[in-house]
Each structure stands twice: as structure tokens, then as C-alpha cells.
Legacy VTK file of the C-alpha trace (Angstrom):
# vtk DataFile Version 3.0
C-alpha trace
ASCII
DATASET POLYDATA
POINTS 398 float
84.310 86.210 81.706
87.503 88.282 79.783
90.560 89.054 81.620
92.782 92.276 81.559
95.624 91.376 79.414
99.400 91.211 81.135
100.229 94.556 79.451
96.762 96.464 80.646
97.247 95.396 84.517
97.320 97.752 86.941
101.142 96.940 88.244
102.452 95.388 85.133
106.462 96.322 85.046
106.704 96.678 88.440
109.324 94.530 90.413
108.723 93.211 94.140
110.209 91.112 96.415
108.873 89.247 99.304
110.521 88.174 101.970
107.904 86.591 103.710
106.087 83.737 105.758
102.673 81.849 106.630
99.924 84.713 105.508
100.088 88.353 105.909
103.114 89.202 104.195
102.743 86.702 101.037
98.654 87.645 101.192
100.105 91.595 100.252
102.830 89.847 97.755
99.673 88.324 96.085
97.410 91.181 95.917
100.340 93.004 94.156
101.067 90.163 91.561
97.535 89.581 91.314
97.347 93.160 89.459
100.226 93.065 87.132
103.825 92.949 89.759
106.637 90.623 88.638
107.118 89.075 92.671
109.771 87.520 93.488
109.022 85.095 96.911
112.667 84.757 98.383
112.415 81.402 100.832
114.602 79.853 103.349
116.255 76.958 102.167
112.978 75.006 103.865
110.614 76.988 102.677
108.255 79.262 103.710
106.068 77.508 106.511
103.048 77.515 105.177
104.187 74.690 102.569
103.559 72.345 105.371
99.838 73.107 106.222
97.096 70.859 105.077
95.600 69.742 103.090
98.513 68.630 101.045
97.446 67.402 97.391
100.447 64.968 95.801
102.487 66.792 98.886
101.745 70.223 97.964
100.020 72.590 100.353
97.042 73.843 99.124
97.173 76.718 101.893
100.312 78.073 100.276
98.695 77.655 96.870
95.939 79.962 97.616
98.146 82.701 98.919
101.234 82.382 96.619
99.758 82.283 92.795
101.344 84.949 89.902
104.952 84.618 91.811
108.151 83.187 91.272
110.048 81.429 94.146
113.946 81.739 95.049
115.450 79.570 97.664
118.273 81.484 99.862
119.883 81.243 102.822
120.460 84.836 103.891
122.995 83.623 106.165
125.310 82.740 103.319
127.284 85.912 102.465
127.090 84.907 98.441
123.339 84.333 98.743
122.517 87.521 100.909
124.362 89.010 98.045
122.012 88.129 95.578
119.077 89.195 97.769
120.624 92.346 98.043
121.259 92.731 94.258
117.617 91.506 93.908
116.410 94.463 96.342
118.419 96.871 93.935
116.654 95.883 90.720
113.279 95.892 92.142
110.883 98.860 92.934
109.124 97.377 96.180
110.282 95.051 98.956
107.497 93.128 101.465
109.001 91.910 104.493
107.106 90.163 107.873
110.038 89.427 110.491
110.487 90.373 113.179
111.886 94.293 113.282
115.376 94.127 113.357
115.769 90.946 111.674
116.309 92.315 107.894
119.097 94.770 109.505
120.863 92.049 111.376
120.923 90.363 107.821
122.162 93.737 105.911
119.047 93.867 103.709
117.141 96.575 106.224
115.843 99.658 104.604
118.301 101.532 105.971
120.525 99.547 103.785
118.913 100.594 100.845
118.112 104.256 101.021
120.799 106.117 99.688
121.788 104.460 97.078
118.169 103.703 95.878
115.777 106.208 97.082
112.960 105.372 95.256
112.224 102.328 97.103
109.425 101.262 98.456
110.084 99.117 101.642
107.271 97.236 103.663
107.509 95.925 106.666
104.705 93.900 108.292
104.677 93.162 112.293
103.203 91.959 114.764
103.363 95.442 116.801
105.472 97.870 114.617
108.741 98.830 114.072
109.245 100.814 117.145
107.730 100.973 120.668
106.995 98.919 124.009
106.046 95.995 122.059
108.070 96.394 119.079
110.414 93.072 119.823
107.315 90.712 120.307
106.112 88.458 117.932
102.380 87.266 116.954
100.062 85.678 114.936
96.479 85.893 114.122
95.295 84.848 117.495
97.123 86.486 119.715
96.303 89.904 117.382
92.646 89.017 117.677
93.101 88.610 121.571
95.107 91.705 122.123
93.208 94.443 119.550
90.138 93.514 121.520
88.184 90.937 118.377
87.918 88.514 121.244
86.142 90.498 122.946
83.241 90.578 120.802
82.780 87.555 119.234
80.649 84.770 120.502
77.708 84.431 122.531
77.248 86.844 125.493
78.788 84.730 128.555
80.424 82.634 126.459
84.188 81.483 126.285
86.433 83.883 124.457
86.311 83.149 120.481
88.438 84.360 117.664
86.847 85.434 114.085
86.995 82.059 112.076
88.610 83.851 109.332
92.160 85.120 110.018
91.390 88.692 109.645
94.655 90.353 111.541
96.415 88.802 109.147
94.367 89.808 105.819
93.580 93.044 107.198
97.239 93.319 107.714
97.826 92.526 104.344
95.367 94.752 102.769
96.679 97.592 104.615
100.225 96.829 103.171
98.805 96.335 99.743
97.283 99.592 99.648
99.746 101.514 101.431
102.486 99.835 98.632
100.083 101.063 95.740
99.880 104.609 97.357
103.335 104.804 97.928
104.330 103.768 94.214
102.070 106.687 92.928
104.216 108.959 94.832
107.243 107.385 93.089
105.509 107.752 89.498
104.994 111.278 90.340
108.560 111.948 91.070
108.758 111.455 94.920
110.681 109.434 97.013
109.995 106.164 98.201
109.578 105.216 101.803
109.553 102.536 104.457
106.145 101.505 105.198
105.391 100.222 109.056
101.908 97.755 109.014
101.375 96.752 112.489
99.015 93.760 112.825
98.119 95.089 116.021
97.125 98.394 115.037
95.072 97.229 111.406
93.312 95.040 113.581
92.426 98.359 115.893
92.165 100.445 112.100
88.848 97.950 111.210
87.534 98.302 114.239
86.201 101.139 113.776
82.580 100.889 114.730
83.814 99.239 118.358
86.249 101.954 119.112
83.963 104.913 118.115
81.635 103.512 120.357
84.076 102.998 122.872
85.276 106.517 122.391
81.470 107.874 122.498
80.416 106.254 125.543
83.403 105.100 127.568
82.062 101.857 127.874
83.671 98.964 125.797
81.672 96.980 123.034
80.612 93.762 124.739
79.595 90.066 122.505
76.089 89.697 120.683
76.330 86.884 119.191
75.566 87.493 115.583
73.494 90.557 116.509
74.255 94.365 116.240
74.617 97.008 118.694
72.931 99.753 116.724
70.486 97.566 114.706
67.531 95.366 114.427
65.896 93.177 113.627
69.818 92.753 112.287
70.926 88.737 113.400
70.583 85.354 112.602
67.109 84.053 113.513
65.823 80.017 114.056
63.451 78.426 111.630
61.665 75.905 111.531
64.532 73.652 110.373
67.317 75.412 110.747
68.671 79.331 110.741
68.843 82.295 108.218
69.891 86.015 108.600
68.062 88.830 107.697
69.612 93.407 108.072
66.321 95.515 108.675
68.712 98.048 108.578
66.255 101.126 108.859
62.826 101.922 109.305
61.353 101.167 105.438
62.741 97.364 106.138
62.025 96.792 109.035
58.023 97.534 108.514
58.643 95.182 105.127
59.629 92.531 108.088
56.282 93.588 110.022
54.562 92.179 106.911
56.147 89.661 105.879
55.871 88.172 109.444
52.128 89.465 109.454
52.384 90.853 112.768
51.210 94.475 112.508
51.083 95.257 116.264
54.768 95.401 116.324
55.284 98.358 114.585
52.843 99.976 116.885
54.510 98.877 120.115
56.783 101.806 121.644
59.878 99.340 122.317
60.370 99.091 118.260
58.965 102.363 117.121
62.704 103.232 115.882
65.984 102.180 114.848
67.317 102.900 118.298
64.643 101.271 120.214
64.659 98.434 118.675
68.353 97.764 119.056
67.470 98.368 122.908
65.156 95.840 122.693
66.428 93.806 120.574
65.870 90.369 123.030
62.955 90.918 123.053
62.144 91.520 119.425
63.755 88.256 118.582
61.944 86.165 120.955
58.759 87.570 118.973
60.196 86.949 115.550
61.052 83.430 116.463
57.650 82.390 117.292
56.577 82.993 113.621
60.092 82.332 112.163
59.633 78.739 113.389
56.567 78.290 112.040
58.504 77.854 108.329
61.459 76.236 106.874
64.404 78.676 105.953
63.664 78.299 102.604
59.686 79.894 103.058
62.055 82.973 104.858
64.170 83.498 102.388
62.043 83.599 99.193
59.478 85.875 101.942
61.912 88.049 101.965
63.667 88.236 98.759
60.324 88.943 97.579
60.377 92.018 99.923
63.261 93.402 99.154
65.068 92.740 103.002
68.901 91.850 102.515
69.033 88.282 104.093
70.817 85.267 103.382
71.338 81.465 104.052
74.134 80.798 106.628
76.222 78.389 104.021
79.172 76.851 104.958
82.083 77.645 102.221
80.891 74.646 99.872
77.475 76.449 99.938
78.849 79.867 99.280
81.127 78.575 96.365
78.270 76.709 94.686
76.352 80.358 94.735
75.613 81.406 91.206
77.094 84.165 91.828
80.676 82.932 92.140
79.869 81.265 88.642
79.116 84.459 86.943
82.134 86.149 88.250
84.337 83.245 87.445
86.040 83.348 90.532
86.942 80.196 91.240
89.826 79.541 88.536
91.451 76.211 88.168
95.007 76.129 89.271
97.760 73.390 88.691
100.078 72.938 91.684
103.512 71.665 91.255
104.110 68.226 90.088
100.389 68.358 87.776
97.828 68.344 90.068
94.940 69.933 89.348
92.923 71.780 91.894
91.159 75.130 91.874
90.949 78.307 93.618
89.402 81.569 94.157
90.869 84.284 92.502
90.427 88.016 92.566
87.204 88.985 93.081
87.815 92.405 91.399
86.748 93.628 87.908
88.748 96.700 85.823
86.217 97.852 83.390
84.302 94.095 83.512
87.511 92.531 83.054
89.039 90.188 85.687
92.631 89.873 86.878
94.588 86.984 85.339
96.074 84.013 87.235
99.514 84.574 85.049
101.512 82.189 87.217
100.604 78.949 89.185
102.000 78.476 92.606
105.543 77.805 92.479
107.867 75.001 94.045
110.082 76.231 96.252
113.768 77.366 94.818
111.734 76.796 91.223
113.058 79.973 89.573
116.168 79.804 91.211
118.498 79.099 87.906
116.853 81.309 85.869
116.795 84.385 88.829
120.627 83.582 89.434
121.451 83.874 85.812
119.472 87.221 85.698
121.725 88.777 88.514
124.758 87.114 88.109
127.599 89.371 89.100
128.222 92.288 91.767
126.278 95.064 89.577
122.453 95.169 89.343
123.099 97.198 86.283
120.471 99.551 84.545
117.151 99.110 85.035
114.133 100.046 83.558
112.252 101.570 86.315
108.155 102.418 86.560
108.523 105.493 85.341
109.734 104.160 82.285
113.421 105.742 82.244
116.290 103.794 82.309
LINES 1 399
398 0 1 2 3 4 5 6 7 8 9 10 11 12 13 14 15 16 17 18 19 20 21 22 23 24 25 26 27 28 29 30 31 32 33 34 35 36 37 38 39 40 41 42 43 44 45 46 47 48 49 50 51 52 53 54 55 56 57 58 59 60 61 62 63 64 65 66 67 68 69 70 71 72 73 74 75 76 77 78 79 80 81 82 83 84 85 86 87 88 89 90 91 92 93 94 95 96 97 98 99 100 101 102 103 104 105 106 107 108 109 110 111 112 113 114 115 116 117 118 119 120 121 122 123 124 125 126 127 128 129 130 131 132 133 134 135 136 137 138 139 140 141 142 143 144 145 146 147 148 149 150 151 152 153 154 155 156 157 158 159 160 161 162 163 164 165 166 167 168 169 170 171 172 173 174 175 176 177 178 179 180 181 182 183 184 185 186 187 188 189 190 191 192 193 194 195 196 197 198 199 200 201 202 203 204 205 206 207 208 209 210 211 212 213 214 215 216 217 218 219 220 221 222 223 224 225 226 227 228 229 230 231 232 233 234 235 236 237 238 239 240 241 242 243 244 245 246 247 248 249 250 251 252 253 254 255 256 257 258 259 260 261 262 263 264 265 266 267 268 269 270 271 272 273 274 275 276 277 278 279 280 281 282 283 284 285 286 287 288 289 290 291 292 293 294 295 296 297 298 299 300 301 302 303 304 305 306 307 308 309 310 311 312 313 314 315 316 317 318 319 320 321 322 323 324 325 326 327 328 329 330 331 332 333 334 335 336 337 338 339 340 341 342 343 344 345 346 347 348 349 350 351 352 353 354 355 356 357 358 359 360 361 362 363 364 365 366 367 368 369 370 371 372 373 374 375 376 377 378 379 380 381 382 383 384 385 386 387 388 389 390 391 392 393 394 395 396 397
């Protein structure tokens, strides 16, 4: 499948720089480069963490690989006066900076936004946290679990009775980064129209709260907090993972027309006559109940017997595949999202790239993961000197 050509992306001539670690902040600095941004990854002289996680292929993290494609890398220690220089004239030539410290960290080191804002006003200055820039908790640091724990995530996933469980996917941190990507975009649009720039605040803590919509409305509605289900839903069903035979599938009956499609399938007519599942909201009441039912006749097939059943009816369901299972899916093929990527030193691995599609055209992988310090030469050649000099900015005036 075609890609969108370097010119045609979405970002192309913009200039960012990251100042960032492990995943939320580098997960923005990747959605940005991923649609066009020239990012520059400033590092600590060790590197950004995440280098170090496994699995390592011929000692390079394949972690950092996935989050860090389509940038260049620069080595610095910002505690070196000629090195924070260089930062600083970096921040002066570019349109956006992406920071995750702690708050208070980039002003210690003289490259805060406050720093910035008169003499380039038109900047666009992010700042991912654990809690914000300001506040009670404003100091604290945090990572994905401890966001999950405290924005409540915990609190609803697992097993009713269970021990406390955190979403196997780090989603404070990509939610944090989405957030930041999108906020970034926005705020560059204000910038092509001829506004000023800003400093952009992304709390982990309160993106985590921001996609948790359903459980705070219902918190809000009722005064009660959402409690665990398991893999069921508090509004709908049949909407869960059910047992088969030989293992378990999922199936959304997400209104009434489906779920009387799952009364046939099943060929057990008398439960759409029974009061407790008349309606939507019953049979979420009910829902133990329901699935004790199902499960009689569920295990009477394999999953496979299910899931052509009800593909056939037209009832969203699905296999519960582990990630080598849900790469294999055709689906991935056709979209040619998993791109092969070569990390540094010539090893070959792959990787999944943007999932996204401009007019049926896919977003190039321009750049492979970098080594650390890798474009340190030619960056320090680029902005030799005290000046930043003119610039061509994304408005296209100099």
C-alpha cells in the first residue's frame, strides 16, 4: 500500500524537539514525526532509559525502537553551560518543544518556557507530567502504574473480588501522549493562523481521568463509583468474553436487533421472552445470569463454530488473540502496518507503524531509530555559533 510522500505530510517543515524519557513524551515526539516533523530527541549523555529495556536485538532495545522511529538523536549534557547552549539555540530554531520532567526541572536548567517567550512567541511548548505543572501534587513524580492506581483504572479492572490489576497496555502513558500530540497539532494551527504559541500542561493524571469518561459520568450520575466486571459491561449485554467448548471468544450485542441475532444463533428463543432480558437495561442487570445461560450452549462448540455463527449473523465478536495472533490478522497485512525497520548496527527487525491513512495513503517510516548522540556532528555543525539565525518558519516567511 502507497505512502504520502515527505513533501505531502501533514507536519512536513515543522521543527520539534524532545526532551524526553521512557514513553509518553517520545510516544507524542513520534506521532509528530510520524506525520511529516523534523524531531530532534535531545538525550543525556546515557541515553534516554528506555534504551535499556528488553528485548535487546545486537544490544539495541527494541522498546525504544518502537517509540523513537522518523527522529534524529543528540547527546547533551544540559549541565554543561556550552551544551545547554546548544539546546537552547536548538529551542530557538524550532517551532515546538516536548518535554516530560519533572515541572521545574527545564527552568532550573534555563530552557523553561518562560525562557523562551519573549523572544520567540510563537512557540509551542509541551510539557508532560505526572500531575501538572501546578497544584498539590505538582512536585510528584509517576509512571504508568501509579497513574493507573491513582485516576481510579485499578479500580476497574480484573475480576470482581479480585486483587487490584493495571490495564496490560500502558495507557496513562499513551493517552498522555495522544493528548500532547493533539493538543501540539491544535496549537500549531493557531500559529499558522497568526496567533501566538503557548505552553501546553498534559497531566498523566488528569488524561487518564479525560478517557474515563464512561466511569466518571456514571460516577457523576449515580454517586456510586464504577466497580470491576471482569471483561463485562456495566450498561450492556450479552457484551463479555464467554467459555467454549475449548477455549473463550467475545461477542458486543450491543442493542436489541443483536442481541435477538444471539437468541438465534444460540437457538434459545425463550430468552427473549423472559422479562430479566426483555431490554438493553435489563439485561445488563442481569447480566450473571444471562451468561450462565449462554455458557451452557456456548460450551457445547469450539470457538471456532462461535465465531463463524456469528460472523454469519452479523454480531461484532472476536477471538481473544494474543499479539502474535492479532499481527498475523489479515487485516494488519492489508494495511501494511507492520513495516520492517533496521535498528542501529544492521539488524533487521520490524514494527508497527501508523495505523492511519490520508486519502488511502499511509505515513512513511522516513527515519529508522537512531543511536544515541548519532546526529550529533551534523546537528552541532547546523547551530554552530551564538545566533540561531533566520529561519524559515511554518508559515513559510523567513
Amino acid at each position: 500500500m502507497p505512502d504520502l510522500s515527505e513533501q505531502d505530510l501533514p507536519l512536513a517543515g515543522v521543527k520539534v524537539v524532545e526532551f524526553c524519557t521512557v514513553a509518553a513524551g517520545p510516544f507524542c515526539g513520534m506521532l509528530l514525526a510520524d506525520m511529516g516533523a523534523e524531531v530532534i530527541k535531545v538525550e543525556p549523555p546515557e541515553g534516554d532509559t528506555l534504551r535499556q529495556w528488553p528485548p535487546l536485538s545486537a544490544g539495541f532495545s527494541e522498546n525504544f525502537a518502537s517509540l523513537n522511529r522518523n527522529k534524529h538523536s543528540v547527546a547533551l549534557n544540559l549541565k554543561d553551560p556550552a551544551d545547554a547552549a546548544l539546546a537552547r539555540r536548538l529551542v530557538l530554531d524550532a517551532d515546538v518543544v516536548v518535554e516530560n520532567n519533572r515541572p521545574g526541572v527545564m527552568d532550573r536548567l534555563g530552557l523553561g518556557y518562560a525562557a523562551f517567550r519573549d523572544e520567540k512567541p510563537g512557540l509551542v511548548y509541551c510539557s508532560v507530567s505526572a500531575y501538572g505543572q501546578s497544584g498539590p501534587r505538582a512536585g510528584e513524580g509517576g509512571f504508568d502504574l501509579t497513574i493507573q492506581a491513582a485516576a481510579g483504572v485499578m479500580s476497574v479492572t480484573g475480576e470482581p473480588g479480585g486483587a487490584p490489576v493495571k490495564c496490560g497496555v500502558p495507557l496513562a502513558d499513551f493517552a498522555s501522549g495522544l493528548y500532547a500530540a493533539f493538543a501540539i497539532a491544535s496549537a500549531l494551527a493557531r500559529v499558522r493562523a497568526g496567533g501566538a504559541g503557548a505552553h501546553i500542561d498534559v497531566p498523566m493524571y488528569g488524561c487518564t481521568l479525560g478517557i474515563a469518561a464512561l466511569q466518571t459520568s456514571e460516577y457523576f450520575g449515580n454517586g456510586r463509583s464504577p466497580v470491576k466486571l471482569g471483561s463485562a459491561h456495566p450498561r450492556n449485554a450479552p457484551y463479555q468474553a464467554f467459555r467454549a467448548a475449548d477455549g473463550y471468544f467475545a461477542i458486543a450485542a450491543g442493542n436489541q436487533k443483536l442481541w435477538l441475532e444471539v437468541v438465534r444463533v444460540v437457538g434459545l428463543p425463550e430468552l427473549a421472552a423472559d422479562p430479566r432480558f426483555a431490554s438493553t437495561r435489563e439485561r445488563a442487570q442481569h447480566q450473571e445470569a444471562l451468561k450462565d445461560l449462554l455458557e451452557v450452549r456456548f460450551g457445547e462448540q469450539g470457538v471456532e463454530h462461535w465465531i463463524a455463527a456469528f460472523r454469519a449473523a452479523g454480531v461484532p465478536h472476536a477471538r481473544i488473540n494474543d499479539y502474535a495472533a492479532a499481527l498475523d490478522d489479515p487485516q494488519v497485512g492489508h494495511m501494511d502496518w507492520v513495516r520492517p525497520l533496521t535498528l542501529p548496527g544492521g539488524h533487521r527487525t520490524r514494527t508497527f507503524a501508523s495505523p492511519l491513512r490520508f486519502d488511502g495513503l499511509g505515513l512513511p517510516i522516513r527515519l529508522d531509530p537512531p543511536a544515541l548522540g548519532e546526529h550529533n556532528a551534523e546537528v552541532r555543525a547546523r547551530h554552530a555559533g551564538g545566533s540561531h539565525g533566520a529561519q524559515q518558519d511554518i508559515t513559510g516567511e523567513a
